[in-house]
C-alpha positions, 0 to 999 in steps of 0.5 A: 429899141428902148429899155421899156420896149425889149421887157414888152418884147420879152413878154411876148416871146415868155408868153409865147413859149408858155402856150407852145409848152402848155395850150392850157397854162393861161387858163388856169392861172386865170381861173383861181390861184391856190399858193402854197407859200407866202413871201416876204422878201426885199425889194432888191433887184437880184432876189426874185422869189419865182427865180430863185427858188425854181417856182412856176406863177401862181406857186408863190404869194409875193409881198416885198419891202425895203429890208424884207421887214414886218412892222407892226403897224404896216397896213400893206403888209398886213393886208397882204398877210391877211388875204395870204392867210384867211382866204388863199389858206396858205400852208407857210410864211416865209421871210427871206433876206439876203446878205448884201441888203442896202437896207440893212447896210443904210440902218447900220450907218450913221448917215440920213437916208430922208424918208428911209430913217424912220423904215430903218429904224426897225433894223437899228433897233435888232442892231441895238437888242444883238449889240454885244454879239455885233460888236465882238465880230470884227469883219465889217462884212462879217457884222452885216451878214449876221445883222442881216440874220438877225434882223430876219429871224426878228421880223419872224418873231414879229409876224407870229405876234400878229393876231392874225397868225394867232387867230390862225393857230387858235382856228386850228389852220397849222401854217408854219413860219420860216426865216431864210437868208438869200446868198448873192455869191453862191445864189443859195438860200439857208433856213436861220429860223422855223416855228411850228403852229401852237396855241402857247407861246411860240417856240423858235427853232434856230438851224 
């Protein structure tokens, strides 16, 4: 059996087991989705937001990207950030990092990763803002980790200055933002930043 056919067989037998659980449970995926949560996380592999954090389809909106990154001129993000907000009306923003991101480990090497070095840009740009406290930790593994961290806590910086969070706010919609850090050893997740709405200037809360 090929690779391909196992996940369609998988399917099947996922499929199956739903309907034998809950007759109705297609039904009403089909009929509307209502999440509560928008994600924004990494395209890794081993962080699936469904998985990790215990949740059912239609529970979480999903959005994914190499590095977990919010780029102020990305219009799939954006787009995504747009519809998340105006019409599913969700209630939080989460951004989720992991430590042992490929993408953060890439914008902290010297070396060219073609297409890739204008993406990671943005990660070298938070190393280059946070360099003093990068450099006085001596672990490189150490320094990736809180690269990681600080890179997640910047790009929730970066979607509370969109107008659409803004225009949110301003509208009276008390969407809360997040910024979580995913541990590949213990498979635990740990909240770094969290901002309430405010029609002011934003307020970060560091945990």
């Amino acid at each position: 059996m090929k690779a391909y056919e196992k996940l369609l067989l998988e399917n099947k037998a996922w499929a199956a087991e739903q309907l034998f659980d809950d007759p109705d449970f297609f039904k009403r995926l089909a009929s509307v989705q209502s999440p509560e949560f928008l994600w924004i996380g990494c395209s890794d592999s081993r962080v699936p937001s469904n998985v990790i954090t215990g949740t059912l389809p239609g529970e979480i909106f999903v959005h994914r990207n190499i590095a977990n990154l919010v780029v102020p001129d990305d219009v799939n993000l954006l787009s995504v950030l747009h519809y998340a907000v105006t019409y599913l009306k969700v209630k939080h923003v989460i951004v989720c990092g992991h430590y042992g991101c490929g993408g953060v480990k890439a914008a902290a090497d010297n070396e060219s990763y073609g297409i890739l070095d204008k993406w990671l840009d943005n990660i070298k740009n938070v190393m280059r803002d946070n360099e003093r406290e990068l450099d006085a930790i001596r672990s490189s593994d150490g320094r990736l980790d809180r690269l990681a961290e600080l890179s997640v806590e910047q790009q929730v910086r970066n979607i509370a200055e969109t107008t659409i969070i803004r225009d949110a706010w301003q509208n009276g919609h008390r969407l809360e933002l997040h910024g979580w850090i995913y541990g590949m050893k213990d498979g635990l997740l740990k909240q770094l930043v969290h901002v309430l709405p405010t029609v002011k200037e934003p307020e970060y809360t560091l945990l």
